[in-house]
C-alpha positions in Angstrom: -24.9 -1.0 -13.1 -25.7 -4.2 -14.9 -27.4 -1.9 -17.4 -23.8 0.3 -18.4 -20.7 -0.6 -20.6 -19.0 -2.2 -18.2 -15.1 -4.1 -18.2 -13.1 -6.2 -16.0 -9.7 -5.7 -14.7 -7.9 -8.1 -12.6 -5.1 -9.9 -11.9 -4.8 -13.6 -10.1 -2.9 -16.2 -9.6 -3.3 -20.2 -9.8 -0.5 -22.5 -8.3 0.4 -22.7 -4.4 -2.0 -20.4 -2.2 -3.2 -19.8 1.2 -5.8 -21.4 2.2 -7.3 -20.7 6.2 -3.7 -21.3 7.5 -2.9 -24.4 5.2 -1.3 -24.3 1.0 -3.1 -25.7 -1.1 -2.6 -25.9 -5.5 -5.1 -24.3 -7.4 -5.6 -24.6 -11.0 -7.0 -20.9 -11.4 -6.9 -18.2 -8.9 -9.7 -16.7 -6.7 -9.9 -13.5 -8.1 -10.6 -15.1 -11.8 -13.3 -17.4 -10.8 -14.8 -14.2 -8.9 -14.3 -11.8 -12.1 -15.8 -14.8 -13.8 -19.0 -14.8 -11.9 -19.0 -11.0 -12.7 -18.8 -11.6 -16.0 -21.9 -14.2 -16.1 -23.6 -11.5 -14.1 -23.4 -8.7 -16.0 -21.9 -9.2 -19.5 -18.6 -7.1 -18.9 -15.9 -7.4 -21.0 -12.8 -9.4 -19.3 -9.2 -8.6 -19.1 -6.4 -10.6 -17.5 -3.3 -8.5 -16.1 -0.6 -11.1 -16.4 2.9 -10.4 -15.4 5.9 -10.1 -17.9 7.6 -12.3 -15.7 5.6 -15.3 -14.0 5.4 -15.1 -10.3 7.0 -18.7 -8.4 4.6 -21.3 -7.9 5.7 -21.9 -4.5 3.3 -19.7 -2.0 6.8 -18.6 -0.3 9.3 -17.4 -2.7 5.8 -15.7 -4.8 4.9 -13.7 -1.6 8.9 -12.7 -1.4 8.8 -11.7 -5.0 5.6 -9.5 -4.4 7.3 -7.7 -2.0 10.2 -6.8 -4.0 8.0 -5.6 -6.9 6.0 -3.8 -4.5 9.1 -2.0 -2.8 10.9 -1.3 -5.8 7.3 -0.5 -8.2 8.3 -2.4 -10.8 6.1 -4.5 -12.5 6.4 -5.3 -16.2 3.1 -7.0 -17.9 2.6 -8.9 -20.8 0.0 -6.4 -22.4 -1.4 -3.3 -21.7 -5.0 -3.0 -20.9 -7.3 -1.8 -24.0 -8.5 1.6 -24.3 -11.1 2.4 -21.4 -13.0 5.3 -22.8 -15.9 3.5 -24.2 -16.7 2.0 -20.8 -18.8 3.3 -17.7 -18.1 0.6 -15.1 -14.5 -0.7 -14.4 -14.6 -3.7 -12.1 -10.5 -4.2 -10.5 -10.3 -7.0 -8.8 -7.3 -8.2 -6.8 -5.8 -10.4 -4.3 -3.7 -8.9 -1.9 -0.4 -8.6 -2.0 1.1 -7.0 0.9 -1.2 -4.8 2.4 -2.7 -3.9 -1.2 -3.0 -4.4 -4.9 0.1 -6.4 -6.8 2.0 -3.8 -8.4 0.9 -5.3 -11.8 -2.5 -3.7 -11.4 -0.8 -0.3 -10.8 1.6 -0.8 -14.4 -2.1 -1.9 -16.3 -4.0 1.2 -14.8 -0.5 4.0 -14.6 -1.6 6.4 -17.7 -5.0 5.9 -18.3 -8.5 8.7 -18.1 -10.4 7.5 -15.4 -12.3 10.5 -15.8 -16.5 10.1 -14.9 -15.8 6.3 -14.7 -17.0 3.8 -12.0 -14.9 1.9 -10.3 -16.2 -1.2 -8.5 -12.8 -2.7 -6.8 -13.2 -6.1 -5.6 -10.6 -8.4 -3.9 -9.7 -12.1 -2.3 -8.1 -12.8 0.3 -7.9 -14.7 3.5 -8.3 -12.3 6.1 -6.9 -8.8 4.7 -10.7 -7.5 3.4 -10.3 -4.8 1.1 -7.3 -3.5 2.8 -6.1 -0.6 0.7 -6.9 -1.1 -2.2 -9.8 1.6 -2.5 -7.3 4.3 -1.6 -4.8 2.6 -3.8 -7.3 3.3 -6.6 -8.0 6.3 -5.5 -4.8 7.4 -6.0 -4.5 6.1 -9.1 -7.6 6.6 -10.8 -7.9 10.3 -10.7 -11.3 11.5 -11.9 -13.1 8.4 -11.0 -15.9 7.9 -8.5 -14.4 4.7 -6.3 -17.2 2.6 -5.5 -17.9 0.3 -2.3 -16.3 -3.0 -2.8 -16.3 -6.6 -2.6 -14.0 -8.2 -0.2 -14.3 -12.2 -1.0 -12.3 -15.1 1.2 -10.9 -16.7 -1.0 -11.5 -20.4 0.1 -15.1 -19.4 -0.3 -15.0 -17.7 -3.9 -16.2 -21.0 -5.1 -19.5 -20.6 -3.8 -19.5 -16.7 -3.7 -22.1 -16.0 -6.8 -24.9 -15.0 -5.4 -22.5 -12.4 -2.7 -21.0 -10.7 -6.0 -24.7 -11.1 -7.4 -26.2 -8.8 -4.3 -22.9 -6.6 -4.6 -23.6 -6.1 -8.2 
């Protein structure tokens, strides 16, 4: 893979998280400092999904925000994602937000050929694994070959380069 046109898509969040059953402020989120490391590895381009409007920085009214974006599927962000077609390999990473991806991944990716590409989902999180969000992408990225992905506890990101190196 390292050898192919490759980008990364994700979307993360600093402030409040969860943290092995206690809250904790972060200055940048877990699925950045992972995308990071796959950046280092493999030279990918880097995009940032950011929401239109912020998320709270409180751990409770963001996960209660989340879940209204997610019911309602509607998630405004600040720029769309560049043109894919030049690339091979599309890393998505994500935390998870209820069960799956934050519906800001779904508004980045809505509209776009995934047609022959490679997707390479990876996620944080703090017991939810990959959850859904290979069949999410499935769904959503119609023409692409979904790859096995990289589930990544978040209170262990810090140290997860040379996991995400073996994944890779």
């Amino acid at each position: 893979m390292k050898d192919k046109k490759s980008i990364i898509i994700y979307f993360s969040r600093a402030d409040e998280n969860y943290f092995g059953g206690s809250m904790k402020y972060i200055d940048k989120g877990n699925t950045e400092i992972a995308a990071e490391y796959i950046k280092e590895i493999t030279g990918a381009d880097l995009v940032k999904v950011e929401p239109l409007i912020p998320y709270a920085k409180d751990y409770m009214t963001c996960i209660e925000e989340a879940k209204e974006r997610t019911k309602n599927h509607n998630a405004p962000i600040k720029e769309n994602i560049p043109d894919i077609s030049e690339y091979e390999v599309i890393y998505i990473g994500s935390p998870i937000y209820w069960g799956g991806m934050p519906e800001e991944l779904f508004t980045a990716l809505e509209g776009h050929d995934f047609t022959g590409k490679i997707i390479r989902p990876f996620t944080t999180h703090e017991g939810s694994g990959l959850s859904s969000v290979p069949s999410q992408l499935q769904r959503i990225c119609h023409g692409a070959e979904i790859k096995q992905g990289l589930a990544i506890n978040g209170s262990t990101v810090k140290n997860s380069k040379a996991q995400i190196k073996n994944w890779i």
